[in-house]
MILOBA-955691 format. One line per field, with one value per residue (C-alpha): residue number from 1; x, y, z. Coordinates in steps of 0.1 Angstrom, whole numbers, plus 5000, padded with zeros to 4 digits. Each point is the difference from the previous one (the first is absolute). Example, Ala and Ser with C-alpha at 12.3 -4.5 7.8 and 13.67 -1.06 7.14 Angstrom:
2
nr	[1 / 2]
u	[5123 / 5014]
v	[4955 / 5034]
w	[5078 / 4993]
//
This chain:
475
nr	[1 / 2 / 3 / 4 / 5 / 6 / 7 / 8 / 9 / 10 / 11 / 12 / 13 / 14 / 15 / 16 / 17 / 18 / 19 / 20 / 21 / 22 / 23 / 24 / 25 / 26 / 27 / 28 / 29 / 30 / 31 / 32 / 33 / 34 / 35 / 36 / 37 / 38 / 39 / 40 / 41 / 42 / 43 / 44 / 45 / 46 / 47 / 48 / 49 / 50 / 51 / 52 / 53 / 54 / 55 / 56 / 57 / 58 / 59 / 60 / 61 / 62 / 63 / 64 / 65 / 66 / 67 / 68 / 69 / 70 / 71 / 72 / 73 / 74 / 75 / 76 / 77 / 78 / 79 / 80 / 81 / 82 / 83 / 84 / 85 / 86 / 87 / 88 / 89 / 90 / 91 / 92 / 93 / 94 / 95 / 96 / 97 / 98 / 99 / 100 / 101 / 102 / 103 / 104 / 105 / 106 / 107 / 108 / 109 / 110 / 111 / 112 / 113 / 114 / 115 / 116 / 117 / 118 / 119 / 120 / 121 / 122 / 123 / 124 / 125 / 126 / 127 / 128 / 129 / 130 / 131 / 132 / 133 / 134 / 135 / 136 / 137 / 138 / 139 / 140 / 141 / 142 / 143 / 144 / 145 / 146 / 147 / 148 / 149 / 150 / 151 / 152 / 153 / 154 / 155 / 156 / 157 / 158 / 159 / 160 / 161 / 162 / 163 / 164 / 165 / 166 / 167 / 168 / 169 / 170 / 171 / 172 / 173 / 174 / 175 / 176 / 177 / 178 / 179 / 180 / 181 / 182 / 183 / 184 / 185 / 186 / 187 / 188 / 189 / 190 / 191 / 192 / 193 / 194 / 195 / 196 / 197 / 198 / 199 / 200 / 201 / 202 / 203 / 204 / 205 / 206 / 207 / 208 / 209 / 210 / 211 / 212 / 213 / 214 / 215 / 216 / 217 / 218 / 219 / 220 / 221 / 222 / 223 / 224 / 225 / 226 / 227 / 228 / 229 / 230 / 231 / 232 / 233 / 234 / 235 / 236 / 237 / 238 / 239 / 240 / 241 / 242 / 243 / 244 / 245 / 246 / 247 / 248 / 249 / 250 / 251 / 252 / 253 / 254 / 255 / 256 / 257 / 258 / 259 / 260 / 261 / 262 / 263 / 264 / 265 / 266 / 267 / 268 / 269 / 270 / 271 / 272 / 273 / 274 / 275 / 276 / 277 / 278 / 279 / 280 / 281 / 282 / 283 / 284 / 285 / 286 / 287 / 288 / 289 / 290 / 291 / 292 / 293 / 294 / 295 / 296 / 297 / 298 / 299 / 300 / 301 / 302 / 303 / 304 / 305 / 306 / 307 / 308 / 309 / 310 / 311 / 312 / 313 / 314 / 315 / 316 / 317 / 318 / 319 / 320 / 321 / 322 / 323 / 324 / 325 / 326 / 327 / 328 / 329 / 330 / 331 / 332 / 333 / 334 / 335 / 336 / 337 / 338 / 339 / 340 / 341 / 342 / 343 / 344 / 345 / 346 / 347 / 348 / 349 / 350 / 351 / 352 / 353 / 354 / 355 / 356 / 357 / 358 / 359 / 360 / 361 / 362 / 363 / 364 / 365 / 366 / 367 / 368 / 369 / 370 / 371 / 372 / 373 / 374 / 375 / 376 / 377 / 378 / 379 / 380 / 381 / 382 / 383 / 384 / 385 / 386 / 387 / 388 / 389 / 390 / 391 / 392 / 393 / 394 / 395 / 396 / 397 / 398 / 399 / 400 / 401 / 402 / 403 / 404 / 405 / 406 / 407 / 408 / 409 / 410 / 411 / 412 / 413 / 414 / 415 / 416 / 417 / 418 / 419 / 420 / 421 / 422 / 423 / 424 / 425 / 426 / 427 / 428 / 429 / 430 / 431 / 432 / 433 / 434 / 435 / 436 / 437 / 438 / 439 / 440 / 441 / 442 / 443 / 444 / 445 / 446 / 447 / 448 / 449 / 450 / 451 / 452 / 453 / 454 / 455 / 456 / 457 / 458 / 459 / 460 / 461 / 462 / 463 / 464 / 465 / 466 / 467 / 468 / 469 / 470 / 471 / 472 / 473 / 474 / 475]
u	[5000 / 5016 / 5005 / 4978 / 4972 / 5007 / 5001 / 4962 / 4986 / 5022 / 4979 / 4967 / 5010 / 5007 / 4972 / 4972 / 5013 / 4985 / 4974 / 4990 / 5001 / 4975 / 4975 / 5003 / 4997 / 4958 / 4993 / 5025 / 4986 / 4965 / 5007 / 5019 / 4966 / 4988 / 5034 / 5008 / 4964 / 5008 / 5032 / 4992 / 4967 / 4984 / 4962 / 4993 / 4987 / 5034 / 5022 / 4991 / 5017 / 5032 / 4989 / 4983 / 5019 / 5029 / 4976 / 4987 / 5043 / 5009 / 4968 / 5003 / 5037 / 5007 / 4994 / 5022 / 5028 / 5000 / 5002 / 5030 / 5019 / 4998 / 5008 / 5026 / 5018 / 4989 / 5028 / 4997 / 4961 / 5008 / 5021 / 4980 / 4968 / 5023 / 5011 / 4963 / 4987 / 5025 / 5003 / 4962 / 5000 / 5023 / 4978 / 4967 / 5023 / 5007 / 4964 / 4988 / 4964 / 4972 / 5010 / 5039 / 4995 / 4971 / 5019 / 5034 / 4977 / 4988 / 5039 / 5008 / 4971 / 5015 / 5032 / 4991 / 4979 / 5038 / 5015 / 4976 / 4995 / 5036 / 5014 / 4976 / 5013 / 5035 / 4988 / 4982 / 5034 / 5028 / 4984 / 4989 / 4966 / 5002 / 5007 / 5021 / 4978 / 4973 / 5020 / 5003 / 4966 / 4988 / 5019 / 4985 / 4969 / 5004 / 5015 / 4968 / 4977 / 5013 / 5009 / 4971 / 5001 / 5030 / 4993 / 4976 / 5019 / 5031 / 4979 / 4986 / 5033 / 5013 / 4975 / 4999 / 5035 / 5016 / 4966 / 4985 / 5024 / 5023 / 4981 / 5012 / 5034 / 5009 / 4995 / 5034 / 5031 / 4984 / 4995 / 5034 / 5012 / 4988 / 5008 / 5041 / 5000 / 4978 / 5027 / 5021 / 4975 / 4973 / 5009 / 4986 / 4977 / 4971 / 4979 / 5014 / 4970 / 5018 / 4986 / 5004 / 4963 / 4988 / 4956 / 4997 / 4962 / 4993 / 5019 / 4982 / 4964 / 5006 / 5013 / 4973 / 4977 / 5011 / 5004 / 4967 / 4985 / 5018 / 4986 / 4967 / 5001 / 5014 / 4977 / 4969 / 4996 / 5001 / 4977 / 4980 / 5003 / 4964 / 5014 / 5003 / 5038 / 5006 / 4985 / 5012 / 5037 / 4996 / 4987 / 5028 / 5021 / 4988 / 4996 / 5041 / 5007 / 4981 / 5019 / 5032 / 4990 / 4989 / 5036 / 5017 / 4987 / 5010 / 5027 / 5035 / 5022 / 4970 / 5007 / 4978 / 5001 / 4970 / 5006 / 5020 / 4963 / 5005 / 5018 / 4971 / 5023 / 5005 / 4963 / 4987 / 5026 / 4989 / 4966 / 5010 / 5027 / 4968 / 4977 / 5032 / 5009 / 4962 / 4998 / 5032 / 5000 / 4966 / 5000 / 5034 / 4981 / 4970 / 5014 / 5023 / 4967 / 4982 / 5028 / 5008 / 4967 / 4978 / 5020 / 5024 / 5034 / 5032 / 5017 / 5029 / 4975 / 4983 / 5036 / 5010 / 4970 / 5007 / 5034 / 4980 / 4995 / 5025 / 5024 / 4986 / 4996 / 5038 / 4999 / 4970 / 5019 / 5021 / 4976 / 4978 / 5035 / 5004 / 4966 / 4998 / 5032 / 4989 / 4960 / 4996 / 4983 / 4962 / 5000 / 5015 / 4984 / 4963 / 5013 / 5007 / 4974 / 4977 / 5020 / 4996 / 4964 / 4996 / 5020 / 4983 / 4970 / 5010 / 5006 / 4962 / 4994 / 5022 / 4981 / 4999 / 5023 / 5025 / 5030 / 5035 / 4994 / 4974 / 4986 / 5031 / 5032 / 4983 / 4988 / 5028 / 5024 / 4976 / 5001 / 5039 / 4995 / 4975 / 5016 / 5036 / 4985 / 4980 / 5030 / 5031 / 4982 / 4983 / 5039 / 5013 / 4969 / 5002 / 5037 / 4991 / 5006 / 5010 / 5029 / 5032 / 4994 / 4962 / 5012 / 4996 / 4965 / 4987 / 5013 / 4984 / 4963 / 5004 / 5010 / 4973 / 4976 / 5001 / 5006 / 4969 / 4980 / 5012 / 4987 / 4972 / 4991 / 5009 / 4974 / 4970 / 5008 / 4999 / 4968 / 4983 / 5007 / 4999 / 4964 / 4989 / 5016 / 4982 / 4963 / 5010 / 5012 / 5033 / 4997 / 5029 / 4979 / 4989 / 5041 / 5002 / 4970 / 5015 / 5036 / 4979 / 4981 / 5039 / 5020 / 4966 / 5005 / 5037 / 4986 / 4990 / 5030 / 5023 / 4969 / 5000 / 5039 / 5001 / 4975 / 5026 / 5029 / 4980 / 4991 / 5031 / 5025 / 4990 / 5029 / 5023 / 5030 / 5029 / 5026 / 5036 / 5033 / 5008 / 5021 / 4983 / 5005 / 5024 / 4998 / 5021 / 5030 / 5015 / 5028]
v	[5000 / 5034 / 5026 / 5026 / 4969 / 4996 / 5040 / 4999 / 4978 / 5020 / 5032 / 4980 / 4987 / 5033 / 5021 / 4969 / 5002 / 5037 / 4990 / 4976 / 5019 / 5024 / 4972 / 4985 / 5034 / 5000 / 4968 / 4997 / 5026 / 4980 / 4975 / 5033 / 5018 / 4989 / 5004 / 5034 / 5009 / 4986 / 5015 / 5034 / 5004 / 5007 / 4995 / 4976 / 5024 / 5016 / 4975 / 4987 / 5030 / 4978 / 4986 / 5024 / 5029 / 4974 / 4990 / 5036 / 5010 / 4971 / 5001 / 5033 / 5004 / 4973 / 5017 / 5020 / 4981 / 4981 / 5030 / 5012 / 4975 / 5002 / 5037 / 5008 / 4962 / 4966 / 4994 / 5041 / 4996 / 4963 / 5014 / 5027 / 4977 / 4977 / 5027 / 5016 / 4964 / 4988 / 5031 / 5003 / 4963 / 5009 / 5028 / 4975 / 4975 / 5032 / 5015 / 5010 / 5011 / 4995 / 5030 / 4995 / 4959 / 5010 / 5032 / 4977 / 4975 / 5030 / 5003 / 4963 / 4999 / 5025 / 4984 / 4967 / 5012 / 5013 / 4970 / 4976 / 5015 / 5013 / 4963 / 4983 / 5021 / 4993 / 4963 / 5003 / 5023 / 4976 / 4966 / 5003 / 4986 / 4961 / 4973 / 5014 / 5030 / 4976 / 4978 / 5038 / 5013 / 4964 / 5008 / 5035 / 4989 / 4972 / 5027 / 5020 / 4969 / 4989 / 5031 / 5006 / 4963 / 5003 / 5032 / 4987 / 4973 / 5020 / 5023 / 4976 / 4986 / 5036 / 5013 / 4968 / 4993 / 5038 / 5026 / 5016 / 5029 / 4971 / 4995 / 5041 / 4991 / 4974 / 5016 / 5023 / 4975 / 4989 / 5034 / 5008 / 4970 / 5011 / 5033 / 4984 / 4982 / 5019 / 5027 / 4969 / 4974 / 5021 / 5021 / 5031 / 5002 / 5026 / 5008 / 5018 / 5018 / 5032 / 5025 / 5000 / 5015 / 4988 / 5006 / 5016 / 5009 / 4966 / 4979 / 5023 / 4989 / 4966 / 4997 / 5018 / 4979 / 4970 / 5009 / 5013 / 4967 / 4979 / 5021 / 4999 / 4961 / 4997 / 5017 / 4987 / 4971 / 5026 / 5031 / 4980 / 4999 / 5017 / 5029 / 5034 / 5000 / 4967 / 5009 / 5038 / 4984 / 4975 / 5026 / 5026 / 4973 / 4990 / 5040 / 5003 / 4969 / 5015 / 5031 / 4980 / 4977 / 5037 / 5016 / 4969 / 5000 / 5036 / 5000 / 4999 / 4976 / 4983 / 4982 / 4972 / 4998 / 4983 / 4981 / 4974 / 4985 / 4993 / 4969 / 4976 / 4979 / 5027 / 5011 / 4962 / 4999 / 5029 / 4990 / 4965 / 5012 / 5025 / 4969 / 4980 / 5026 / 5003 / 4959 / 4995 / 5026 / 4997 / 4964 / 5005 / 5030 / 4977 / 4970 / 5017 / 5015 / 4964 / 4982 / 5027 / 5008 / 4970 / 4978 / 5016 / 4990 / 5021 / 5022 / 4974 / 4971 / 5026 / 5006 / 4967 / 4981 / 5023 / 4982 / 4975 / 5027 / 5018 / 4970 / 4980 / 5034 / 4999 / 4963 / 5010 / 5034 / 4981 / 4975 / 5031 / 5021 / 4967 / 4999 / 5033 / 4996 / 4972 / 5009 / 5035 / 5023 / 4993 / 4963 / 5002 / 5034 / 4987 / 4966 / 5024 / 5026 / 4963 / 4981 / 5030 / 5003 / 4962 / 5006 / 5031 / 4977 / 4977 / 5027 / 5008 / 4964 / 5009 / 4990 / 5021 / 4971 / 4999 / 4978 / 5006 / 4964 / 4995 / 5031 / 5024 / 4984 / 4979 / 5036 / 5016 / 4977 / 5007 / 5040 / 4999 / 4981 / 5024 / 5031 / 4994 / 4988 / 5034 / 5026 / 4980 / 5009 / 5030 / 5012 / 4987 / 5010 / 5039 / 5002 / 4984 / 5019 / 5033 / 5024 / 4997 / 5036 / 4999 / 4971 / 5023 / 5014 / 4963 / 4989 / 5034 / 4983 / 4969 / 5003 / 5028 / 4979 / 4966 / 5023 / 5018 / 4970 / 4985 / 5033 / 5000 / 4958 / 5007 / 5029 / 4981 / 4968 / 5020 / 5015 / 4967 / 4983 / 5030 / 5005 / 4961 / 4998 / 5031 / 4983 / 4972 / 5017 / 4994 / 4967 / 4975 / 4980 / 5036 / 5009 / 4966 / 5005 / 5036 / 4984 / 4972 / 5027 / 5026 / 4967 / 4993 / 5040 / 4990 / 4971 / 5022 / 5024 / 4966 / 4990 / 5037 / 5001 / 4961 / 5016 / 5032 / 4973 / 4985 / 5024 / 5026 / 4975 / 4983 / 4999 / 5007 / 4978 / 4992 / 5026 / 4980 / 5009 / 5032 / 5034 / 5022 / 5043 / 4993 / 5024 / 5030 / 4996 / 5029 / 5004]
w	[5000 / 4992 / 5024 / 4981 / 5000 / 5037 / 5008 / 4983 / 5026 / 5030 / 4988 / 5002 / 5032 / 5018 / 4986 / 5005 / 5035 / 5004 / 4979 / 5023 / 5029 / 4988 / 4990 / 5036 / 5020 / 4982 / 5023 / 5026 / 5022 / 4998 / 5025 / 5021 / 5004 / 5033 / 5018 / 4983 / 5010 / 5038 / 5002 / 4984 / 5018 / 4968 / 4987 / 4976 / 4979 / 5001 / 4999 / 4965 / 4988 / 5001 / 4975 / 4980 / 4999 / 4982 / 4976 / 4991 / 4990 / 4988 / 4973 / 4994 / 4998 / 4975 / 4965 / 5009 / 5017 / 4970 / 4971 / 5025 / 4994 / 4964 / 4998 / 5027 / 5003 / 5009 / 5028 / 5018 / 5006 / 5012 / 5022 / 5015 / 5004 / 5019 / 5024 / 5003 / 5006 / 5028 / 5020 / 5001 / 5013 / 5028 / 5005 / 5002 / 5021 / 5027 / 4999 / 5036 / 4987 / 4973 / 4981 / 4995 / 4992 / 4974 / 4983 / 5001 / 4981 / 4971 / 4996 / 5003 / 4973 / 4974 / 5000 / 4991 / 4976 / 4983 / 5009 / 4984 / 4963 / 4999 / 5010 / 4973 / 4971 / 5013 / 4992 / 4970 / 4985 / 5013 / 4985 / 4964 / 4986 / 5004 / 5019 / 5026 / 5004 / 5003 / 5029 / 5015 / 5002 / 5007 / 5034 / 5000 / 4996 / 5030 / 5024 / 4991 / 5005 / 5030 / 5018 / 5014 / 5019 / 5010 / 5014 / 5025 / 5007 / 5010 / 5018 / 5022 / 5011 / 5006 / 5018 / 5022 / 5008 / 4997 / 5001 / 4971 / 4997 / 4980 / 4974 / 4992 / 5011 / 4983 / 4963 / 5013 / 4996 / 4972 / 4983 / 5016 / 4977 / 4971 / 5003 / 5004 / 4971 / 4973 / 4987 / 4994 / 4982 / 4985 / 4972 / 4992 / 4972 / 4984 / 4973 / 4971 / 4994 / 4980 / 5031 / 5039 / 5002 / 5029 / 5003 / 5035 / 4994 / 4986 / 5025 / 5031 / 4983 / 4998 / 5033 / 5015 / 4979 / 5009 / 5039 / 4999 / 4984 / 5024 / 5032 / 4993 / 4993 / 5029 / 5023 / 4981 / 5022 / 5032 / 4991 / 4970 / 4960 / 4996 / 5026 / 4980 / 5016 / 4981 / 4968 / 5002 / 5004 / 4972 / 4980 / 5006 / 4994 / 4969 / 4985 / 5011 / 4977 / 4975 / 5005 / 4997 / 4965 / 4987 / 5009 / 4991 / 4963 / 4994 / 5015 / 4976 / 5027 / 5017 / 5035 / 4984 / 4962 / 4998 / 4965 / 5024 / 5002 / 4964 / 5013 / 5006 / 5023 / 5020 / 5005 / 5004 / 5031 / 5016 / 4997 / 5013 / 5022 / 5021 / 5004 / 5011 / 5024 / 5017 / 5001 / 5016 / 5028 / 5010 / 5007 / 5022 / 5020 / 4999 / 5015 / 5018 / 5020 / 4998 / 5023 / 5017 / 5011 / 4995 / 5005 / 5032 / 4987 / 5009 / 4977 / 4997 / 4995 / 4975 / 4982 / 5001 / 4982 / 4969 / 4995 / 4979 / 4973 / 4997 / 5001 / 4970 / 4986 / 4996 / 4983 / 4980 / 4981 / 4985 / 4981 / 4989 / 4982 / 4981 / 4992 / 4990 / 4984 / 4976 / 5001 / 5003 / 5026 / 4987 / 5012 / 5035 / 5009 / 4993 / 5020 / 5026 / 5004 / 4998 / 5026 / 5025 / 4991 / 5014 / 5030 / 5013 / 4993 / 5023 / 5029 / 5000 / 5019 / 5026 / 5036 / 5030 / 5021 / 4972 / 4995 / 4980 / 4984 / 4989 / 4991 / 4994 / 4991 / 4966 / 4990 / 5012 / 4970 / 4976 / 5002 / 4994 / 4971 / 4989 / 5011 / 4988 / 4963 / 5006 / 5009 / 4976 / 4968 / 5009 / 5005 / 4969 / 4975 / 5013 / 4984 / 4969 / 4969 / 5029 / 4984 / 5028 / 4999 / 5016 / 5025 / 5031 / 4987 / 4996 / 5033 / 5017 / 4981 / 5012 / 5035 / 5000 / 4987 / 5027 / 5031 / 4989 / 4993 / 5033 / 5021 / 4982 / 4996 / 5048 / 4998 / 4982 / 5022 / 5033 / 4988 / 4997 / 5032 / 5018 / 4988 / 4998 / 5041 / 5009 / 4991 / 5023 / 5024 / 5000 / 5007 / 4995 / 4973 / 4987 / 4992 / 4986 / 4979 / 4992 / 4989 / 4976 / 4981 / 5002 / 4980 / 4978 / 4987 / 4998 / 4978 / 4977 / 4994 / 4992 / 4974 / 4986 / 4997 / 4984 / 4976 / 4996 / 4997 / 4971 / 4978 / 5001 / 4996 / 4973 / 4976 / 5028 / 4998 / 5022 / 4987 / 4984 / 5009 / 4976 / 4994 / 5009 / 5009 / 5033 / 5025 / 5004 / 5025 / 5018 / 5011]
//
């Protein structure tokens, strides 16, 4: 194997290690909640703002993160959502009150929303279309898949064995890591775009856009859907989008040149890539809230009966990149999106007086299958036929894209049981009831994205090693 061969897979090494810690940090503060909430003397009502304000940067932030990296340098805006990222975990991990641990989340929030699209178009620019950039975003797609397991799994050993303030802590020494060896393994690359324009007014819209969108998803559940502060926020939302496609398609150096959505590949994984997103991180928060509270286990317990998924997630990624490899995305994406819409099926039997076998660790295989064959070709199909030059921009979509879907596929889940446990009266078999009709909604995103898989990658095909525009190196 030569060294430059070797070098390629250091690079995806070091920057899937930031990559993953930003996909871990959306569930690993789940399992956290009621100690944070004991040891913080916060409401509950407050308290969920852990998790929310994250969700609300790291949506709204990622368009952007991702165009920055195109424009300025791939390795510099890395870099500075590393640093962003890991001080603001220290900062979570030292928190003495509601209001520094939830603002430390905001910033932990915007940088991973730099780290992740930046990272991903240092991926998609070091391996060329074919086989080994298959191998590579099969990985990419498994660290994304299984993330989220792993992140409750890890935070229920942390917060049982060392307190909940190491689930911040421990993202330092590894962002310390990276931080060490990135000037000396990653090389610097950009877009040679012919202008250093950088949109100001169209990257302030679709941030506020996007922020906006993911707040008032968020809240939903709390103050209502048909509340006018829901449907004002959704609206206002919606008109600043608006106000950004209308700036974008004037505009002469356009933050989002929207002809990228020419490429059907790309558009069919964002589609697919949204639905993913709202199936896979709802059915974590969902069961997450089913043992936990139905079923009375610990947070380690809790952490530790995800191991099942994301552990045969990691044998799993590498039989979908072959498939992909030597099928295409169509076939194994419509597999996926179907094999998730089984296993979610099979969560809305779940008994008050449940058991980890039989009733969780069958279903519990069967997701990963599902999930990885879900998240491997979504990652390959939204670089298919992308110029080296737009890598950052369709990085920015598709992150933007699942971390949307998964606040809003949390928000439409919460709604439901909340309301279904409510006209029981909070019951225990009135939660369980509410969790069978969350996963049967659930159901029906993985049958809506199988459907998307379908029809928008027909003629897809798995791309062949070729030359193709190689991105720009400076030194």
């Amino acid at each position: 194997m030569s060294e430059k061969h070797e070098r390629k897979w250091l690079i995806l090494a070091v920057v899937g290690a930031a990559f993953f810690m930003t996909i871990l940090d959306v569930a690993i503060v789940t399992v956290a909640i009621p100690s944070i909430q004991k040891d913080l003397n916060i409401a509950e009502s407050t308290v969920q703002w852990t998790l929310t304000a994250y969700a609300i940067t790291f949506g709204g932030f990622l368009l952007l993160g991702g165009r920055l990296a195109d424009l300025i340098g791939r390795r510099i805006v890395f870099i500075v959502g590393l640093v962003i990222f890991t001080l603001a975990s220290l900062a979570c991990g030292l928190a003495g009150s509601a209001g520094v641990l939830i603002g430390a989340r905001a910033v932990q929030g915007v940088g991973a929303a730099i780290i992740s699209p930046a990272a991903l178009s240092i991926v998609t620019t070091t391996f060329r279309e074919g086989a080994d950039r298959n191998k590579a975003l099969g990985i990419w797609g498994a660290l994304g898949g299984s993330g989220a397991a792993v992140g409750v799994l890890l935070g229920g050993v942390l917060t049982k064995y060392f307190g909940w303030q190491w689930i911040f802590f421990v993202n330092v020494p590894v962002g310390a890591l990276v931080f060490a060896l990135t000037p000396s393994i990653v090389p610097e690359s950009r877009a040679e775009l012919g202008h250093r324009q950088f949109d100001a007014l169209g990257a302030c819209l679709v941030t506020a856009g996007n922020a906006l969108f993911v707040y008032a998803i968020a809240k939903a559940p709390e103050v209502g859907w048909g509340t006018a502060r829901t449907i004002g926020l959704l609206i206002a939302s919606v008109a600043i989008i608006g106000g950004f496609v209308w700036w974008e398609l004037r505009g002469r150096a356009p933050l989002v040149p929207f002809s990228i959505f020419r490429i059907r590949t790309l558009t069919g994984a964002n589609i697919v890539g949204f639905l993913l997103g709202a199936v896979t991180y709802a059915n974590f928060f969902v069961l997450t809230l089913y043992v936990q509270q139905t079923l009375h286990w610990s947070a380690l317990r809790t952490g530790v009966t995800f191991f099942a998924t994301a552990g045969s997630a990691i044998i799993w990624a590498g039989v979908a990149q072959a498939l992909v490899t030597r099928y295409g995305p169509r076939p194994v994406m419509t597999a996926g999106m179907l094999i998730l819409a089984v296993s979610v099926l099979g969560y809305t039997r779940l008994p008050v007086d449940g058991h980890y076998w039989p009733d969780l660790l069958p279903i519990y295989l069967i997701f990963a299958v599902g999930m990885v064959f879900g998240f491997v070709p979504v990652s390959i199909a939204a670089f298919i036929g992308v110029p080296l030059h737009q890598a950052g921009l369709a990085s920015g979509l598709m992150n933007t894209s699942q971390q949307i879907g998964g606040a809003f596929g949390v928000a439409i889940s919460s709604t439901i049981f909340t309301s279904k446990a409510r006209d029981g009266n909070f019951s225990p078999s009135a939660f369980v009831t509410g969790y069978h009709w969350a996963f049967a909604a659930l159901a029906v995103f993985a049958l809506l994205g199988a459907a998307a898989a379908y029809v928008t990658m027909r003629g897809a095909h798995a791309p062949v090693e070729q030359e193709v525009e190689q991105a720009p190196v400076l030194t």
